[in-house]
C-alpha positions as protocol buffer text, in pm:
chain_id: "A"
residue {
  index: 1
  type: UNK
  ca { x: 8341 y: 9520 z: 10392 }
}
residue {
  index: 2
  type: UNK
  ca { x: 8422 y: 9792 z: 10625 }
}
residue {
  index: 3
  type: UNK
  ca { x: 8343 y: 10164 z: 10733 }
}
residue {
  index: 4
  type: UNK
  ca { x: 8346 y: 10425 z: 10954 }
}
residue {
  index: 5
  type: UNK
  ca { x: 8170 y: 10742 z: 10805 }
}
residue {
  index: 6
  type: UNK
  ca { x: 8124 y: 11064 z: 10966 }
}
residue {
  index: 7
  type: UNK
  ca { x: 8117 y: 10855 z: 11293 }
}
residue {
  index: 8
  type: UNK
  ca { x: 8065 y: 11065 z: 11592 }
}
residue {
  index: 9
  type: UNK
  ca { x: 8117 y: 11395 z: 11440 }
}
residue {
  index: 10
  type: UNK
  ca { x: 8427 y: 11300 z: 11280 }
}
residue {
  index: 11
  type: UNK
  ca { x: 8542 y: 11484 z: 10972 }
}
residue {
  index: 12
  type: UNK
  ca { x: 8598 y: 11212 z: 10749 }
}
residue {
  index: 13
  type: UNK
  ca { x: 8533 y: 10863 z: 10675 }
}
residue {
  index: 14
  type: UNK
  ca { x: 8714 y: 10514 z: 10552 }
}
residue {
  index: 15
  type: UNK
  ca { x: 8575 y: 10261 z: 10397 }
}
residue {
  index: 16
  type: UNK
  ca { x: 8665 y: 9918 z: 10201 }
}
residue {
  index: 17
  type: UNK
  ca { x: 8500 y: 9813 z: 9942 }
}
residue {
  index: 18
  type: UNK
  ca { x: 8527 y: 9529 z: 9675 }
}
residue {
  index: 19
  type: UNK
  ca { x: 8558 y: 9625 z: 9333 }
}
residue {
  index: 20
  type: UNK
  ca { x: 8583 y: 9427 z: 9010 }
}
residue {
  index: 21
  type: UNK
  ca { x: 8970 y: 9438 z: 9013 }
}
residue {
  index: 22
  type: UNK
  ca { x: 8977 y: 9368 z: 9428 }
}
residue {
  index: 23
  type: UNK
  ca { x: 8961 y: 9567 z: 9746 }
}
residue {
  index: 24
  type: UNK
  ca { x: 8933 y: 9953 z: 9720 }
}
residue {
  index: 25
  type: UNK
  ca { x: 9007 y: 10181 z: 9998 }
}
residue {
  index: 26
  type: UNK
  ca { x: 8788 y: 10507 z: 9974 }
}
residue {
  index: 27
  type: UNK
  ca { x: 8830 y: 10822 z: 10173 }
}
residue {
  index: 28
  type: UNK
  ca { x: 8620 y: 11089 z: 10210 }
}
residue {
  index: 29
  type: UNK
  ca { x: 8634 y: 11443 z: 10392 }
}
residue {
  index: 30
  type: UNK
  ca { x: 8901 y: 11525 z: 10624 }
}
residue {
  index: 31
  type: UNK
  ca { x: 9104 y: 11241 z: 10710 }
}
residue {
  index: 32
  type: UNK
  ca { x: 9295 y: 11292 z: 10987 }
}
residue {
  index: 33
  type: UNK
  ca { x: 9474 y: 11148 z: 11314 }
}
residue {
  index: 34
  type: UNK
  ca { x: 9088 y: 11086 z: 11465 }
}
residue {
  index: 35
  type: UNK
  ca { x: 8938 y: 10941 z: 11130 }
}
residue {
  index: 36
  type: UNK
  ca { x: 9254 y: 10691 z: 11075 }
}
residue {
  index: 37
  type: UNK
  ca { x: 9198 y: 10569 z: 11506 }
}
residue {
  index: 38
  type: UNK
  ca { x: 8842 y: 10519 z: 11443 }
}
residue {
  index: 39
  type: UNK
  ca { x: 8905 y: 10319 z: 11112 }
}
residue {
  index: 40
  type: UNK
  ca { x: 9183 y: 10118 z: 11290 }
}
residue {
  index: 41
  type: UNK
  ca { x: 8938 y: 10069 z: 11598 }
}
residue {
  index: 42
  type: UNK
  ca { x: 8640 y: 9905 z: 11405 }
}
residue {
  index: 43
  type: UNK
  ca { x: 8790 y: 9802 z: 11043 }
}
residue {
  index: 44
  type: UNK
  ca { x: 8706 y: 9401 z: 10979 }
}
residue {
  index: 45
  type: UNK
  ca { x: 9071 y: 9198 z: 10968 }
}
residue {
  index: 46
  type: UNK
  ca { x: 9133 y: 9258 z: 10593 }
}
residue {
  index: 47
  type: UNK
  ca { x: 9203 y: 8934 z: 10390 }
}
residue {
  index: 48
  type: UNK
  ca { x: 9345 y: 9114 z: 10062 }
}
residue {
  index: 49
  type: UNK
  ca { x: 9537 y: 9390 z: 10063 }
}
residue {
  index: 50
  type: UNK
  ca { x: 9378 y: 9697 z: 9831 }
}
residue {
  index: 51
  type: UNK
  ca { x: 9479 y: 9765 z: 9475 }
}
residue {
  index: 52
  type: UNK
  ca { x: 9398 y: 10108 z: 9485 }
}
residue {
  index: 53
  type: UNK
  ca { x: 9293 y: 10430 z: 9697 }
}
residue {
  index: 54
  type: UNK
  ca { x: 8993 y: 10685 z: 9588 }
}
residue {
  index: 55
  type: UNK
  ca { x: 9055 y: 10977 z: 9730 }
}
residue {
  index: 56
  type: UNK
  ca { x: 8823 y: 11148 z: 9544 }
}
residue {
  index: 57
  type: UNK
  ca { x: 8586 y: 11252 z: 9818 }
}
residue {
  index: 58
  type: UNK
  ca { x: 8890 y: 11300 z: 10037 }
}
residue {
  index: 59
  type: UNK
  ca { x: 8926 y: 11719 z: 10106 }
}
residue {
  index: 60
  type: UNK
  ca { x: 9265 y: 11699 z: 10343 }
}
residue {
  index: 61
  type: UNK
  ca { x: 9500 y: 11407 z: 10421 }
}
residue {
  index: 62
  type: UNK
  ca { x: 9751 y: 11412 z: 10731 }
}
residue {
  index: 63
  type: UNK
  ca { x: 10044 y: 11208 z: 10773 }
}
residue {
  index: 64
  type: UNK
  ca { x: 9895 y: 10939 z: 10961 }
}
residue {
  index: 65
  type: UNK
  ca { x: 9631 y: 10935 z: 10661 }
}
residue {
  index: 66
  type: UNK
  ca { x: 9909 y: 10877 z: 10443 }
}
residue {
  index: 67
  type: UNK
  ca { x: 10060 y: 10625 z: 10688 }
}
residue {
  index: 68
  type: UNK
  ca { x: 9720 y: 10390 z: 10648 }
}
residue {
  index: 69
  type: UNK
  ca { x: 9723 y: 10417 z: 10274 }
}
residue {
  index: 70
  type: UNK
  ca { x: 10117 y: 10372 z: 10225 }
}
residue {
  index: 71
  type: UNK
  ca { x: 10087 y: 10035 z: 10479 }
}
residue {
  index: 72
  type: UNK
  ca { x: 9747 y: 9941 z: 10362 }
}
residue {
  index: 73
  type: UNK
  ca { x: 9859 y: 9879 z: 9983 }
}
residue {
  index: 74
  type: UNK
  ca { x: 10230 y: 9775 z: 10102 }
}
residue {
  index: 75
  type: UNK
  ca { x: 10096 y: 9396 z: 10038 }
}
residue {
  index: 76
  type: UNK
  ca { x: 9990 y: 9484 z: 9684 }
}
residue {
  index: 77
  type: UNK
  ca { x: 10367 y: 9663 z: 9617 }
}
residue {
  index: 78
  type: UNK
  ca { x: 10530 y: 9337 z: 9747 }
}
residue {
  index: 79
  type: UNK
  ca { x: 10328 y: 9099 z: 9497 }
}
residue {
  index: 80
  type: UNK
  ca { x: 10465 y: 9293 z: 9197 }
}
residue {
  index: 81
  type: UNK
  ca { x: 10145 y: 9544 z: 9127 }
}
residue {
  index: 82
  type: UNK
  ca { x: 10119 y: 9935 z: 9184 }
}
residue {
  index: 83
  type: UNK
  ca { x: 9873 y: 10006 z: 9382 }
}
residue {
  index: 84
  type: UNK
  ca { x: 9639 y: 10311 z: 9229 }
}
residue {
  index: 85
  type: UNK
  ca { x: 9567 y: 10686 z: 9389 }
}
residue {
  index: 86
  type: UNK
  ca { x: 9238 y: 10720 z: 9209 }
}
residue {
  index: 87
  type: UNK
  ca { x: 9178 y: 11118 z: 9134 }
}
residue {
  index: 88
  type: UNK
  ca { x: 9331 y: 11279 z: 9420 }
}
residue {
  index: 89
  type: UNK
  ca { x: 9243 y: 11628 z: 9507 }
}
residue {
  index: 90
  type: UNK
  ca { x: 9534 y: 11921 z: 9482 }
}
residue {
  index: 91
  type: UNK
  ca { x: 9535 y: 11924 z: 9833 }
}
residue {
  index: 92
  type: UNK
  ca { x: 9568 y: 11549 z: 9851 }
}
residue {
  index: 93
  type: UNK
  ca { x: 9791 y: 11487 z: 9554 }
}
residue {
  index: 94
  type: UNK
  ca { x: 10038 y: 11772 z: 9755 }
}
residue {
  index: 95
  type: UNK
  ca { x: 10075 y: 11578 z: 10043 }
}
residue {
  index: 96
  type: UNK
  ca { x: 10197 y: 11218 z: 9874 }
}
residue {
  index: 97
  type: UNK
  ca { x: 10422 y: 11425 z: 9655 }
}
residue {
  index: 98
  type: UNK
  ca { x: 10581 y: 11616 z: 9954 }
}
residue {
  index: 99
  type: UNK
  ca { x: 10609 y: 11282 z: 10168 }
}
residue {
  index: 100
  type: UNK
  ca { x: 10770 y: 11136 z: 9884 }
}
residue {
  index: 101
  type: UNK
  ca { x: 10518 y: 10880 z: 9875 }
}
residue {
  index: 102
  type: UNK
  ca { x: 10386 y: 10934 z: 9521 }
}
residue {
  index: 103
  type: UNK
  ca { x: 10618 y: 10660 z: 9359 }
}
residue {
  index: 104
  type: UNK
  ca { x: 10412 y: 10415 z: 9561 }
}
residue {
  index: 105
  type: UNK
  ca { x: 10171 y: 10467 z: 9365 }
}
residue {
  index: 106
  type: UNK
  ca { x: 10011 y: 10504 z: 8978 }
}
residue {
  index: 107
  type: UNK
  ca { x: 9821 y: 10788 z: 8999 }
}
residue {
  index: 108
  type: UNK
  ca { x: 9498 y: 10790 z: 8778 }
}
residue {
  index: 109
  type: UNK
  ca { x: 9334 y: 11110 z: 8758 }
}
């Protein structure tokens, strides 16, 4: 569907992907300010919303990483599902928690 991976010596990378149960957004690395501007710059116009984040692969998270995932699944929330964090990282799992984000979604670890 979409990515943008290590793209000009960025730390991180996005991409979509489709999944048995729909869209899936996966992080990986450092996703930061940089990573979420090249994502935004090149990502294909997105005809389903995602039903769940892997952050797996994802090492560090800002807040306008967390910005993309809470407004990237907000479509999902308003048709009546949870979307899923799939196995976030310590680090990762810290920073939805302390944003008070982690009620927006079912976390699977």
């Amino acid at each position: 569907m979409g990515t943008v991976e290590q793209f000009g010596g960025l730390p991180g990378g996005i991409d979509l992907v489709e999944e048995d149960g729909g869209p899936v957004l996966r992080l990986r690395g450092e996703v930061d300010s940089l990573v979420v501007a090249a994502w935004q710059a090149s990502a294909p116009a997105v005809g389903r919303a995602p039903v769940a984040v892997d952050v797996s692969a994802a090492t560090f998270l800002d807040c306008r990483g967390l910005r993309l995932l809470v407004r990237a699944t907000e479509t999902t929330r308003r048709a009546g599902r949870v979307p899923e964090l799939r196995r976030p990282s310590r680090t990762v799992r810290r920073m939805v928690e302390v944003a008070g984000a982690a009620p927006l979604f079912a976390t699977v670890p």
